[in-house]
C-alpha positions in Angstrom: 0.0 0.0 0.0 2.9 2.3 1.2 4.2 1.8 -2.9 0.5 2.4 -4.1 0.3 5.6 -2.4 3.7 6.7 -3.4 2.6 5.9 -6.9 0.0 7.6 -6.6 -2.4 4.7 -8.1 -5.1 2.2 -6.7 -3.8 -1.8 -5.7 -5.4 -4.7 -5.7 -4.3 -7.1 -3.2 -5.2 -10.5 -3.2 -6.4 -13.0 -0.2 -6.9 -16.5 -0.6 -8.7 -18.9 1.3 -5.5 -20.9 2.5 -3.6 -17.3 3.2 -6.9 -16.1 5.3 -7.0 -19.6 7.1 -3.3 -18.5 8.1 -4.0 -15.0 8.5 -6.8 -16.2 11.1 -4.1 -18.5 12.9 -3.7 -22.1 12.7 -5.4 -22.8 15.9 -8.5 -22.5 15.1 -10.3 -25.3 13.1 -11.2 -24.8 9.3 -13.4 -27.9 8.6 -16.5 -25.4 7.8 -14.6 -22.7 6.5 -14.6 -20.9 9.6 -10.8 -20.1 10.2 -10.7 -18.9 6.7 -13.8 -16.4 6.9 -12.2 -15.0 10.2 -8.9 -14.5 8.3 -10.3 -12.8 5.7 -12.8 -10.7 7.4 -9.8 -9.9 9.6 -7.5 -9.1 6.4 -10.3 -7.1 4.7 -10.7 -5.1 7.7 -7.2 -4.5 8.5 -6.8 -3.4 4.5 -9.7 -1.0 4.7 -8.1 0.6 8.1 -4.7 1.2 6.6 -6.1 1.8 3.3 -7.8 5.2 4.5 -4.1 6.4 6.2 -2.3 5.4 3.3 -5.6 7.2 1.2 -6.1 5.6 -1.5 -8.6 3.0 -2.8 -7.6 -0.6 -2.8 -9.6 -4.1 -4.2 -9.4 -7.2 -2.0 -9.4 -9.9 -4.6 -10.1 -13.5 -3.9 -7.5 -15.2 -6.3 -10.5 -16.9 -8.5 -11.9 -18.9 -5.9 -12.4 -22.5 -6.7 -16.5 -23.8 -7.1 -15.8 -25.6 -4.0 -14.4 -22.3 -2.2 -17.6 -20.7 -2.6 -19.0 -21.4 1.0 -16.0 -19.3 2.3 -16.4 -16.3 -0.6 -20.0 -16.2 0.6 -18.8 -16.2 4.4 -16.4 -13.6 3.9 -18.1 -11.3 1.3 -21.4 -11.4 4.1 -19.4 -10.7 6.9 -17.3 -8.0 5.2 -19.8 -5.8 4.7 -20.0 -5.9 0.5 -21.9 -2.6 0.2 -18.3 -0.7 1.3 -17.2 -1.3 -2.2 -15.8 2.4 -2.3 -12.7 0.7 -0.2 -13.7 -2.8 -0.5 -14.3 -5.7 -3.0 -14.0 -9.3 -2.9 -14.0 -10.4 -6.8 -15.2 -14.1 -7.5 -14.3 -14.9 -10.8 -15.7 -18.0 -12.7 -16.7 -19.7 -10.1 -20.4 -19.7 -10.1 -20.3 -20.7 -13.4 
């Protein structure tokens, strides 16, 4: 973000569902997706906090989330509050197809 704002230029950054499982910590259990929707609300809501310091806008991408992925996309995106897409996105791409 710090090379986004010196650039002057929006970022996307990208979250996946193993790097929010490990964002959330590995002690907690993942075997309904919950470890990874904690890690991932937790990222998106760390991004949107330094985001606005940094001031500028950033997209939270979900790295093309697998068909199978889709209960933790829908856990996230819910719990991230999807209407903030002025600082926030989560892009699923292809996989509700």
């Amino acid at each position: 973000m710090e090379a986004a704002r010196d650039a002057k230029s929006p970022v996307i950054l990208q979250v996946s569902q193993g790097g929010a499982a490990f964002f959330a910590g590995k002690g907690l259990a993942n075997d309904k997706q919950q470890a990874s929707i904690a890690g991932a609300v937790a990222a998106a809501n760390h991004v949107r906090a330094v985001a606005e310091s940094y001031g500028i806008p950033v997209v939270l991408h979900s790295d093309h989330c697998a068909k199978k992925l889709l209960p933790w996309f829908d856990g996230a995106w819910t719990q991230c509050g999807a209407t903030d897409a002025a600082v926030l996105t989560l892009a699923c791409r292809n996989a509700r197809g």
